[in-house]
C-alpha positions as semicolon CSV with decimal commas, in nm:
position;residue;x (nm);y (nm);z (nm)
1;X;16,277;-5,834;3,829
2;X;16,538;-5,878;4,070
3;X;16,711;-6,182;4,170
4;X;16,569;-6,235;4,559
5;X;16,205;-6,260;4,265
6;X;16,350;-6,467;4,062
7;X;16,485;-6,659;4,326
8;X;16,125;-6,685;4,434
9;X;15,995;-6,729;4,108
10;X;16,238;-7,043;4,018
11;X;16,134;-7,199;4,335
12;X;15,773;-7,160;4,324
13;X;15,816;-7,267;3,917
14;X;15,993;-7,608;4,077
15;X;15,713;-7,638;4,347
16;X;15,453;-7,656;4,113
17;X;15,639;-7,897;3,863
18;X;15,683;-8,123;4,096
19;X;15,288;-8,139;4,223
20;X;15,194;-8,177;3,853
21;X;15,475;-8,423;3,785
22;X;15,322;-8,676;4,156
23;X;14,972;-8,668;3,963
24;X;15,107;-8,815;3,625
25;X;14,932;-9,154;3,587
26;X;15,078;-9,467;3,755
27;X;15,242;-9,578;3,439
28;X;15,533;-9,675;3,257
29;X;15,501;-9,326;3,033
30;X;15,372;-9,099;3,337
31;X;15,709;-9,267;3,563
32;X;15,933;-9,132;3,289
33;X;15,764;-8,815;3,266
34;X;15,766;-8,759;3,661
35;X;16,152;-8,868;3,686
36;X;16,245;-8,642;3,421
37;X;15,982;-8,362;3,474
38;X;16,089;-8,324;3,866
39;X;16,480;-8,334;3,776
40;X;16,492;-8,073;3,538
41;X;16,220;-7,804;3,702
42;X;16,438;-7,799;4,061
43;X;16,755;-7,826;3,866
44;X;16,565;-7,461;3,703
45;X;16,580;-7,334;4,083
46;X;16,873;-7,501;4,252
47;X;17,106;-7,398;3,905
48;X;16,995;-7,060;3,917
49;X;17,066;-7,029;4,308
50;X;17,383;-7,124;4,239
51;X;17,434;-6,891;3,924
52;X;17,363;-6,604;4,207
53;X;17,664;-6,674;4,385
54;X;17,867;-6,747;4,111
55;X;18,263;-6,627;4,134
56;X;18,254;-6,437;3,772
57;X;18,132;-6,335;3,518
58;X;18,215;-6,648;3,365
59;X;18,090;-6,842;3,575
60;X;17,740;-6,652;3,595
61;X;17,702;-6,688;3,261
62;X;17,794;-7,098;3,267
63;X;17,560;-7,150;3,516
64;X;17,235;-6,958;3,317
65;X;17,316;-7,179;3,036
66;X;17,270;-7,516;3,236
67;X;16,956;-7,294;3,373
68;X;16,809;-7,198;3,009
69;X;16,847;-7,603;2,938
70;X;16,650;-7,733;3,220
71;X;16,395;-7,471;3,158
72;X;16,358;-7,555;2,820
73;X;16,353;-7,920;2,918
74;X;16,082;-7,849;3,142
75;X;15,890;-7,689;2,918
76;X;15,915;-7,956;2,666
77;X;15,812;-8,186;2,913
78;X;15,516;-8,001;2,973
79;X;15,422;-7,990;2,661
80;X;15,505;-8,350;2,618
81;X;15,186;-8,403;2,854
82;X;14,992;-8,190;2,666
83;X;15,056;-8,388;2,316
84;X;15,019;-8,728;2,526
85;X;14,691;-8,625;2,665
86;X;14,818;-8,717;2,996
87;X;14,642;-8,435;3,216
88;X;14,392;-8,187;3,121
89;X;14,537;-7,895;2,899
90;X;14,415;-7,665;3,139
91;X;14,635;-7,773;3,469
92;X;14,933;-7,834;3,245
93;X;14,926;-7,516;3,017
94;X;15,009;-7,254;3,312
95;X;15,308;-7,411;3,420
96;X;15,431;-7,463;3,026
97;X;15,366;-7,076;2,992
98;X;15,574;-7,000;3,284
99;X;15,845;-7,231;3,156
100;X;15,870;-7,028;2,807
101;X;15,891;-6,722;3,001
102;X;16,164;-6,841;3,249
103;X;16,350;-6,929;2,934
104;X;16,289;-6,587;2,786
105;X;16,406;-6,422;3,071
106;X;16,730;-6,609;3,111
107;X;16,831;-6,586;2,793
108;X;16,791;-6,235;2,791
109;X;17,009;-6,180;3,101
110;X;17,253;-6,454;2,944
111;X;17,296;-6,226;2,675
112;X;17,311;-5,907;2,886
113;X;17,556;-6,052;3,090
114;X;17,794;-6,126;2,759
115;X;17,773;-5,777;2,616
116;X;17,863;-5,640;2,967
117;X;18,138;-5,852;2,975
């Protein structure tokens, strides 16, 4: 995957967060979740943007870590809705998926980046 994909992929992952996070319940527990749940999935995209233009190596490699933490985030989120019974399993459990791949996938390039260093 390439990172104009990725790029994509981050975006899209943000995109949906964010429509899931606007049909939490009107509460004091689905307010949190939104807050948090829309910070951290377009931090995923905007943090990873930024890790593409990044000055070094170093800096590349910085960046994917704040990345792999706000996808992680998201996905515990995610699956913080799930446990709460907040929203259906079913419209929740796609986006959690795609969060534990994200995370998969940047740590693996985290790591290639370090042994290429």
């Amino acid at each position: 995957m390439d990172k104009d994909e990725l790029k994509r992929r981050t975006k899209a992952f943000a995109h949906r967060c964010v429509k899931l996070a606007l049909a939490l319940p009107k509460n004091s527990l689905g307010n949190h979740i939104r807050v948090q749940l829309i910070r951290c999935s377009t931090s995923v995209a905007a943090n990873y943007r930024a890790a593409c233009t990044a000055q070094s190596r170093a800096a590349f490699i910085s960046k994917l870590a704040i990345v792999i933490e706000e996808t992680d985030e998201s996905a515990f989120w995610l699956e913080f809705i799930i446990d709460e019974q907040l929203m259906e399993k079913s419209k929740v459990a796609p986006l959690w998926q795609e969060a534990d791949e994200l995370t998969a996938i940047f740590v693996a390039s985290q790591r290639t980046a370090r042994r290429n260093k």
